[in-house]
N, C-alpha and C positions, 0 to 999 in steps of 0.2 A: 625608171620604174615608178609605177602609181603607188602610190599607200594612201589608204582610203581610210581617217580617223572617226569614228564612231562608237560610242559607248553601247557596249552588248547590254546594257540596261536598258536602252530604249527599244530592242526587243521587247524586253519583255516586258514592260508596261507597255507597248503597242499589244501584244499578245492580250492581256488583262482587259485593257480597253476593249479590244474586239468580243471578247470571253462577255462581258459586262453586257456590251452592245448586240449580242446573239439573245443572250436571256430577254432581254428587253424586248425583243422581235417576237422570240417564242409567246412571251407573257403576252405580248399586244396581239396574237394572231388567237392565243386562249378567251382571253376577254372581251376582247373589243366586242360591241356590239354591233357596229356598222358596218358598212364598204367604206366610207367616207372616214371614221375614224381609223379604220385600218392604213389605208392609205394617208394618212398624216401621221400614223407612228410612223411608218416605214421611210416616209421621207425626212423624218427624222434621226428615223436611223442613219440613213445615207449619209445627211449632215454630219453625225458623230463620226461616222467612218472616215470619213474625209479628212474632218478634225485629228481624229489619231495618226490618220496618214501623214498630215500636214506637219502634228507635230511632236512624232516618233520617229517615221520611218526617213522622209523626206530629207531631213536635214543631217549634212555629212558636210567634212573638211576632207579636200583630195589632193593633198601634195602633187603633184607632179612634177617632172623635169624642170620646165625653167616659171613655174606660177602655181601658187596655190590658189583651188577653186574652193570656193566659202559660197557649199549650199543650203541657204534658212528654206524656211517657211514658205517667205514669198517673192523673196529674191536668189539670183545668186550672182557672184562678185567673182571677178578672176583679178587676181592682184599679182603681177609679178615680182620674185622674190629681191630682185633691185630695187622697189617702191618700196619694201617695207624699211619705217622709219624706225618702228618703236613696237615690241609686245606687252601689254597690259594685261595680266589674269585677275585682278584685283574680285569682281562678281562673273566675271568670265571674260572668257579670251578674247580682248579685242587687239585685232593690230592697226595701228595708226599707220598710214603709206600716203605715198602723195595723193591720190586720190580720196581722202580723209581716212574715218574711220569704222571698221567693221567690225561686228561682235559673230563672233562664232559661238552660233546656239546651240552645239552638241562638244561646248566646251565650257559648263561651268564651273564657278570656284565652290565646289561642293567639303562635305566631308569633314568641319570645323573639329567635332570629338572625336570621330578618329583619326586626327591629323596630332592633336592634343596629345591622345592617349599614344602614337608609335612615337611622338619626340620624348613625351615624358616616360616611356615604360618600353619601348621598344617592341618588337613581337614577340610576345610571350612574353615580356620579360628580362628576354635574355638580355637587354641593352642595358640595365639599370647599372651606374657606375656603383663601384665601389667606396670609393672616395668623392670628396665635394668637388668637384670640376669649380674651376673659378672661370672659365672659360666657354659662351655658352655659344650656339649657333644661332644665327638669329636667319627664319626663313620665314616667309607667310607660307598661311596653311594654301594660299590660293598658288604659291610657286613650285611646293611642294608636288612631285610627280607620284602620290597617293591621290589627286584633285585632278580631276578632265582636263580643266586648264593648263596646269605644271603640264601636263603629258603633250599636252597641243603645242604649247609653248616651246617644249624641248624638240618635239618633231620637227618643226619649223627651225628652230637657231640651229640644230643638226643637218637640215637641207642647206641653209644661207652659210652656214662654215663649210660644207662641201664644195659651194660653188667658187668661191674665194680661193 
């Protein structure tokens, strides 16, 4: 079975981008004085389109059965789940495999104060001990599966423990 990782947030700043990128067409087709400058807004727009597509929509991590496919921008990587050596979330997901190392772009180590604020205060609150813990948990914010990364990361060592 596929599982396809993707942050529904890149929705929606693709959505925005485009939103942005429509006013901008409108504005140019109000103003513009020319043929000629109208036709160089709009091929600027195309450009931006593109842009957002490149680097919204485009980019996804695809588990599969026996390989994860690692689609950027302007590549894509198929890594089988026996190469992978090592996972990194450290500024985002990179996994190290014999064929070196990839960064998964719609996995980064996001989210520092809200990573802060669920260790130190829990949700809502409800976590805060009552007494001093002398005992504390020591996790990065980038491992943590509140962070794209943690979540990417865990899909993945959850596939490679399956296969094993």
């Amino acid at each position: 079975m596929n599982e396809t990782f993707r942050p529904r947030s890149n929705f929606l700043w693709a959505g925005v981008s485009l939103v942005l990128i429509l006013l901008f067409a409108a504005n140019s087709m109000v103003v513009a004085t020319s043929f000629e400058q109208n036709i160089f807004e709009f091929l600027i727009c195309l450009i931006l389109v593109a842009t957002a597509y490149l680097i919204w929509i485009k980019p996804k991590m695809v588990l599969r059965d026996d390989h994860i496919e690692v689609v950027n921008p302007l590549s894509t990587v198929v890594i089988p789940y026996s190469d992978v050596v090592e996972l990194n979330t450290k500024w985002t997901l990179t996994i190290t495999h014999s064929g070196g190392q990839t960064k998964v772009w719609v996995a980064p180590a996001g989210g520092k104060q809200r990573w802060v604020a669920d260790k130190k205060f829990g949700w809502l609150s409800s976590d805060i001990p009552l007494s001093q813990s002398r005992e504390t948990e020591m996790e990065s914010m980038s491992a943590s599966l509140h962070s794209s990364s943690g979540q990417a990361a865990y899909m993945i060592q959850e596939r490679i423990k399956r296969i094993h």
